[in-house]
N, C-alpha and C positions, 0 to 999 in steps of 0.2 A: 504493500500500500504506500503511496506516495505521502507526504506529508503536506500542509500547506504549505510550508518556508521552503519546499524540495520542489512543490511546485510551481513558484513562483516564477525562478527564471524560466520556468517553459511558457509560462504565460505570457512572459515578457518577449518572450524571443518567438514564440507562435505567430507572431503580429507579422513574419515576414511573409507567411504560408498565405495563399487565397482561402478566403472562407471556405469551407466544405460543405456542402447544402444538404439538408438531412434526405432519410430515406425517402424515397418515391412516397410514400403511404403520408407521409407527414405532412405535405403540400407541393406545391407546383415550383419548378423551376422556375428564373426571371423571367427567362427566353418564351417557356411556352403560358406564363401568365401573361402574357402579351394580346394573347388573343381571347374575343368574348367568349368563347363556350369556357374556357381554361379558370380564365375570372371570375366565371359564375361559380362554375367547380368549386375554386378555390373558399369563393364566399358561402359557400354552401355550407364548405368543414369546418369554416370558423365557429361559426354559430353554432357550432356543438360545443364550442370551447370559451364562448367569452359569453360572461352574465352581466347581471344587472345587480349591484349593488344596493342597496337604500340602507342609512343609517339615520336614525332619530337618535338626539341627544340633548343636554342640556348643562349648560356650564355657567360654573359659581359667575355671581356678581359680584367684581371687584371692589364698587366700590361699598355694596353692603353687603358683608360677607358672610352673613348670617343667612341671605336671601341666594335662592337661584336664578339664573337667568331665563329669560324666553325660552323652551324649545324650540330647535332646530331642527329642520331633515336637509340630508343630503343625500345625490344621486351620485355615484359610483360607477366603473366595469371593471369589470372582475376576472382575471383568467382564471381557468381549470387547470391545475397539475397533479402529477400525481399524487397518489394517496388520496383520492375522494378531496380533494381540499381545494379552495380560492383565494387564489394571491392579488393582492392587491395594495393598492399606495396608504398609506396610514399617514397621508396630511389631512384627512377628513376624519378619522376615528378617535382622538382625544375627545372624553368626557360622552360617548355612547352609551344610551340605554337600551336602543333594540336596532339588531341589524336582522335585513330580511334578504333573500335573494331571490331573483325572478329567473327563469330563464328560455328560452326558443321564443321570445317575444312574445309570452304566456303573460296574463293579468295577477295567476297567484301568484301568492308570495310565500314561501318558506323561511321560517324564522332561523336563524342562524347564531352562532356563537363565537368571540374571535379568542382562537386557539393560542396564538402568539402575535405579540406588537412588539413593533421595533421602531420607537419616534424618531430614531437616531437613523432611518434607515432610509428614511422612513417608508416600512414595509409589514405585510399584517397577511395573517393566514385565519380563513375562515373555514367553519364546516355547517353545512350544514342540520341541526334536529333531527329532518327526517333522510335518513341516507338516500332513500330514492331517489331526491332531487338529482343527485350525482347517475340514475340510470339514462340511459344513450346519450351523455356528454362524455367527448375525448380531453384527456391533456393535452396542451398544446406543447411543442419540447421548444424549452430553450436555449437560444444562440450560444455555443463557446465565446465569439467574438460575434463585432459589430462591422455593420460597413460606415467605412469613412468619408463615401460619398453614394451617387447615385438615388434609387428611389426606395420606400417605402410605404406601407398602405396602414392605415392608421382607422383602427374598426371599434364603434360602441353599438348597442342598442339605442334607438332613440324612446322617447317619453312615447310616441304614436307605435310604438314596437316592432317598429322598421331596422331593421340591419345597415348602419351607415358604415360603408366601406369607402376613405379617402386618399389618394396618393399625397404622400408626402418626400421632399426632397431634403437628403442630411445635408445640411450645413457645416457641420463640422462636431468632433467627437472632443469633449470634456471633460472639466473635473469640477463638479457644484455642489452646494449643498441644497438639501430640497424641502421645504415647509420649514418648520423648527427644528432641525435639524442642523448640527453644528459640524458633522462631518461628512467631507468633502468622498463622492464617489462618483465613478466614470459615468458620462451620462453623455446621454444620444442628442445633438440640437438638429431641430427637422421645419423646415418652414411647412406648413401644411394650409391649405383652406375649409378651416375646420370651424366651424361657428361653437364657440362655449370654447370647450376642450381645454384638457389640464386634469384633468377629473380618473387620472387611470388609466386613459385610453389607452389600449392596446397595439405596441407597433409591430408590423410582421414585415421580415425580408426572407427568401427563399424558404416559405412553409412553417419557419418557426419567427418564435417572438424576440427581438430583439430589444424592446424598452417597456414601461408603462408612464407615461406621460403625468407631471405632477403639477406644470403650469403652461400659460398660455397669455402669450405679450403680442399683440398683434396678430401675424400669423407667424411665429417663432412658437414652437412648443419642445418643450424639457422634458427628456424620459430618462428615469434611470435603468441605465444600463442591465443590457442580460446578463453581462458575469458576476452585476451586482445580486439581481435576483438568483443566478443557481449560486451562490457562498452566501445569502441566506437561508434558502433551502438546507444546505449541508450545514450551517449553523443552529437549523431547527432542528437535525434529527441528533442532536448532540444533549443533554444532561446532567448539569442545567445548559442554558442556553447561553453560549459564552458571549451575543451581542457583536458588533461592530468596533475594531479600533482608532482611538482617537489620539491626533500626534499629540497637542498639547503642549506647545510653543508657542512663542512671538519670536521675531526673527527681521530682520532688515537686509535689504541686497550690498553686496561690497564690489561699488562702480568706484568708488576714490581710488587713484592710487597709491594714498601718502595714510591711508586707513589701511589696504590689502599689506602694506609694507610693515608697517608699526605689528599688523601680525604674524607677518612670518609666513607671508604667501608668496607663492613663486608665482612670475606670472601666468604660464599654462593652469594654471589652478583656478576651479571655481570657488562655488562655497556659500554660503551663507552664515550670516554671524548670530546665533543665539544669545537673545536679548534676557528669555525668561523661561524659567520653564514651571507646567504645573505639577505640581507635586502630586497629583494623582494619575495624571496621562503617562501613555508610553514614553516619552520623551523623557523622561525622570528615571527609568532604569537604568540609563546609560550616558545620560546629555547634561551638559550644566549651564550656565550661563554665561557666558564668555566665549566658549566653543565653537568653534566655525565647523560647520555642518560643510563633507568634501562628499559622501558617498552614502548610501541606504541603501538596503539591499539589492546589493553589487551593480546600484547605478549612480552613476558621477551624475549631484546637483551643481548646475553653473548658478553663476551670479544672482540671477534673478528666482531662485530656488525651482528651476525645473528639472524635469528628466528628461529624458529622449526615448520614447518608448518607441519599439521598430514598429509598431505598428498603426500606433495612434498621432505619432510625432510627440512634439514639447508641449509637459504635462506638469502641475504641480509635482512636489516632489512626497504630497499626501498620500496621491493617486497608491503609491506603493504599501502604506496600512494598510487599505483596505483592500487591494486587487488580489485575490484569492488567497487570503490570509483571513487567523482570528483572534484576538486576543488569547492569548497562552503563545503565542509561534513566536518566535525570536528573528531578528533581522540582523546581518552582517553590517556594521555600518563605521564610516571611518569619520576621524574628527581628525584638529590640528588644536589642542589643549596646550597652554602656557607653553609655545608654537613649539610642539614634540605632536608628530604625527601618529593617532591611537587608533588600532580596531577595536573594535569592543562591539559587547552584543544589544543588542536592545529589545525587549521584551513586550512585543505590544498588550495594552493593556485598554477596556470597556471604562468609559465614564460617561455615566446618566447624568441627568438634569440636574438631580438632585446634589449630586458633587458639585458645580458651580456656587459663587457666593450671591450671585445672584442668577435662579433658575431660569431658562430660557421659555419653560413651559409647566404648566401644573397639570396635568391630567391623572382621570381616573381616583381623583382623591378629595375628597372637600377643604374650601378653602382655610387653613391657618390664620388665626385673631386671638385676639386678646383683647377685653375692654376692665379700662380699671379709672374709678373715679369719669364715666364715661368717655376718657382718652380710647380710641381703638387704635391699636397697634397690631400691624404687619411686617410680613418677611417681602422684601423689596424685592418683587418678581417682575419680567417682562408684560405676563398679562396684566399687572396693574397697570403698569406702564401704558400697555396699550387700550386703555379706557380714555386717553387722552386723544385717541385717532391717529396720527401723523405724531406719533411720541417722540420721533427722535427730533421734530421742530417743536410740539406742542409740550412736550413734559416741560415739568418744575428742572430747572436749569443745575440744582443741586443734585436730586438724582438721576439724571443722566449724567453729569458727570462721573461719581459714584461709580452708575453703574457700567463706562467707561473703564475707568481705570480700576475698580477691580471685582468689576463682574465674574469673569471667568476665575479669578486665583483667591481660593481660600489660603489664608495661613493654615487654620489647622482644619482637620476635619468637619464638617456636618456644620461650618462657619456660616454664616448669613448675615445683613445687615437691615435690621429694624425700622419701619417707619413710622413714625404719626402720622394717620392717613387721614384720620378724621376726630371732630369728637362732638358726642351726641351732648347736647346741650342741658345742663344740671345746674343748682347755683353753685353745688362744688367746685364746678368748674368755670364762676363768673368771670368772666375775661378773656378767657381762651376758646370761645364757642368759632371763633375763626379760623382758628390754626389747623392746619391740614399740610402733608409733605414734609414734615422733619425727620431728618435721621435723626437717631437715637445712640448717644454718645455710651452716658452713664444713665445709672438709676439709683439713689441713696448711694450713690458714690460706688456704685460695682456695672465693670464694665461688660456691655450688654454686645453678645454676638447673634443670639436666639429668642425667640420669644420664652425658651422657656427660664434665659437667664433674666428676662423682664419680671415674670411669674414669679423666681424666688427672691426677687429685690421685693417687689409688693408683697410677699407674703411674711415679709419682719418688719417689725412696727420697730421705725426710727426709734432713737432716744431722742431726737428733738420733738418729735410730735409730727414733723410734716415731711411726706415725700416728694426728693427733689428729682425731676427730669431735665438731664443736661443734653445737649442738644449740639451735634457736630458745628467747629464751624464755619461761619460767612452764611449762616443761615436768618433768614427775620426775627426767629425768636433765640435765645441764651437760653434758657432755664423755666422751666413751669415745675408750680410748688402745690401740692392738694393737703389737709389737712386729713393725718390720719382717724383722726375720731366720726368724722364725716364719711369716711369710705363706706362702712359700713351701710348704713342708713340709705346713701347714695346707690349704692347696688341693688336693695329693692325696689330704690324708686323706678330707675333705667330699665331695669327687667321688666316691672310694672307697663310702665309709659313707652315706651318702644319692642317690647314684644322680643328683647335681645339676648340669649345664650349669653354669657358675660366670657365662656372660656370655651374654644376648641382646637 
């Protein structure tokens, strides 16, 4: 059995081989998909293999977090692979309560369950309730590689339960990341004239699937790649589910010459110079900070941190985490350290959202609060952020900064940083019924990284009598004071008159 890090360079070095187009049974050559009887054939087998998605859901209200938000439905396509299961994009499935699947352009619906998510993938395997659904639908098999040019045909179900089959032309082959998702993998760009689309859609080049489509900018639409979908698949039949590696670095290019010099670069040398590394990412088994990044598994990054894949061309130098590798598999890679040239190994390694000090995404969990003296305090996440619309012009100017500079890097584990989001109006709190968007510094003088270090500063009654909240700064408020004799009293009232959980 091959290993992933054994098989890497063959995936790497595969790129020079023409694609190989699957068995006869599986679909139509380009050549004789050329002609209408061949076309229709071909659209005929599809439809045994791509479904209709719908998922209803419902996600916390940011800014009252005690409340849920509107439910939502969304429309999906889904391919069929093996094992009775449907693969599909999971930028639509955070915070779902029911998913159904429709298929042969049929009005029922089969209620379904999602087996495994991967936000980071972002990719999601469904089954169906009742197995039959899965009787006379085929898998479709997916692509070893991608084409880097030419045509492709890009197929959903429409709402009227018509089969829309559309050519689509690649643009060129990438490295993106897709929905909330922070790591970077190979992905298909295809101009298509496809009205909506983004939603999963299914792309097929010679008989199998080469992407599932997660956005749509005009007529540009983004699939992630089929080598990304089969190294999930082989990711899923694994126990537990080792997930997706992420580099987890900051890094800057070395175009100076009097920067490449002062390190001890020759100049046939590329490189890139490590700024930062996360203490939880792959990059931390083997990388430090100062390090000029020369080579990853056994490919030389130039300047501007690419590779040269033979088959894709110049490609981030990410692309090599994730191209058929999984967290656990180790990479050959060489640095120029206090300028002594080192190999060393590097161990890729999975980080969720929830590693981040400020999370990219909250799903599948109800929202974290805290309300004390009617202050509600939260953990500073992107969806709060994104209650502002257009967050990165519209947010409070203090946390975007923040969450800037140190969003992505906890010091220590399970790290966060606190807001004052709101506060429900009590005379406890006469004064401050305005204040909203402060980070949270201290609390009775103990420095706050989590709500539950909020929690234990409020739960000991000062020896002065009142509890202080100090507040990071350059902020509009310094410090807000509540009187602890009042807390009490205060708590019933707020529970009473707003109807509000005080803790969850």
């Amino acid at each position: 059995m091959i290993s992933f890090v054994t098989a890497l360079p063959l995936l790497l070095s595969a790129a020079t081989a023409p694609m190989v187009p699957p068995p006869a049974t599986s679909g139509p050559s380009k050549s004789a998909a050329s002609t209408p009887a061949s076309a229709s054939a071909a659209a005929a087998g599809l439809k045994k293999s791509v479904v209709v998605v719908r998922v209803t859901g419902q996600d916390p209200d940011w800014r009252a977090p005690w409340n849920k938000a509107s439910p939502w439905q969304r429309t999906y396509t889904g391919v069929v692979v093996e094992g009775r299961r449907v693969l599909v994009t999971a930028t639509g499935l955070g915070n779902a309560t029911l998913v159904e699947l429709q298929r042969n352009g049929e009005e029922q619906r089969y209620p379904a369950r999602i087996t495994l998510v991967d936000y980071e993938g972002p990719l999601a395997l469904l089954e169906a309730d009742d197995a039959t659904f899965f009787d006379g639908l085929t898998p479709l098999p997916l692509a070893a590689e991608m084409p880097v040019d030419g045509e492709v045909t890009v197929h959903r179900w429409l709402a009227s339960n018509q089969f829309e089959s559309a050519r689509g032309v690649v643009r060129q082959v990438r490295v993106e990341d897709h929905g909330t998702s922070r790591v970077g993998v190979l992905t298909l760009d295809v101009t298509a004239n496809v009205s909506g689309g983004g939603a999963s859609e299914v792309m097929v080049f010679n008989g199998a699937c080469v992407g599932l489509a997660t956005s749509k900018n005009d007529d540009v639409m983004l699939a992630i790649g089929a080598p990304v979908l089969r190294t999930f698949l082989q990711a899923a039949a694994k126990k537990p589910y080792p997930g997706l590696a992420r580099v987890g670095l900051s890094w800057e290019k070395l175009l100076n010459p009097a920067l490449r010099q002062h390190l001890g670069l020759k100049p046939q040398d590329g490189g890139i110079l490590i700024n930062r590394v996360l203490p939880n990412g792959s990059a931390a088994t083997a990388l430090k900070s100062g390090d000029v990044l020369l080579a990853v598994g056994g490919l030389p990054v130039d300047v501007s941190g690419q590779v040269d894949h033979k088959r894709y061309g110049k490609l981030p130098f990410s692309l090599v985490f994730t191209l058929g590798v999984l967290p656990g598999d180790r990479l050959p890679t060489t640095v120029l350290r206090d300028g002594k040239r080192l190999d060393v190994q590097l161990t890729l390694t999975r980080l969720t959202a929830e590693m981040d000090r400020v999370p990219a995404y909250v799903f599948d969990t109800p929202a974290q609060y805290l309300v004390r003296g009617g202050l509600v305090f939260q953990h500073l996440t992107i969806p709060y952020l994104q209650t502002y619309g257009d967050w990165r012009r519209r947010g409070p100017m203090s946390l975007l900064i923040a969450q800037d500079l140190y969003g992505a890097w906890p010091e220590t584990p399970g790290q966060r940083m606190v807001v004052l989001t709101s506060v429900l109006p009590d005379k406890v709190n006469l004064g401050y019924q305005d204040e909203r968007d402060l980070l949270v510094k201290t609390v009775n003088g103990q420095a706050i990284q989590t709500l539950a270090d909020v929690r234990a500063a409020f739960a000991t009654p000062p020896a002065s009598g009142f509890h202080v909240v100090v507040f990071s700064p350059g902020q509009s408020l310094t410090r807000l004071v509540l009187d602890d004799k009042e807390l009490v009293d205060a708590a019933n009232r707020i529970q009473e008159q707003y109807g509000v959980p005080l803790d969850h």
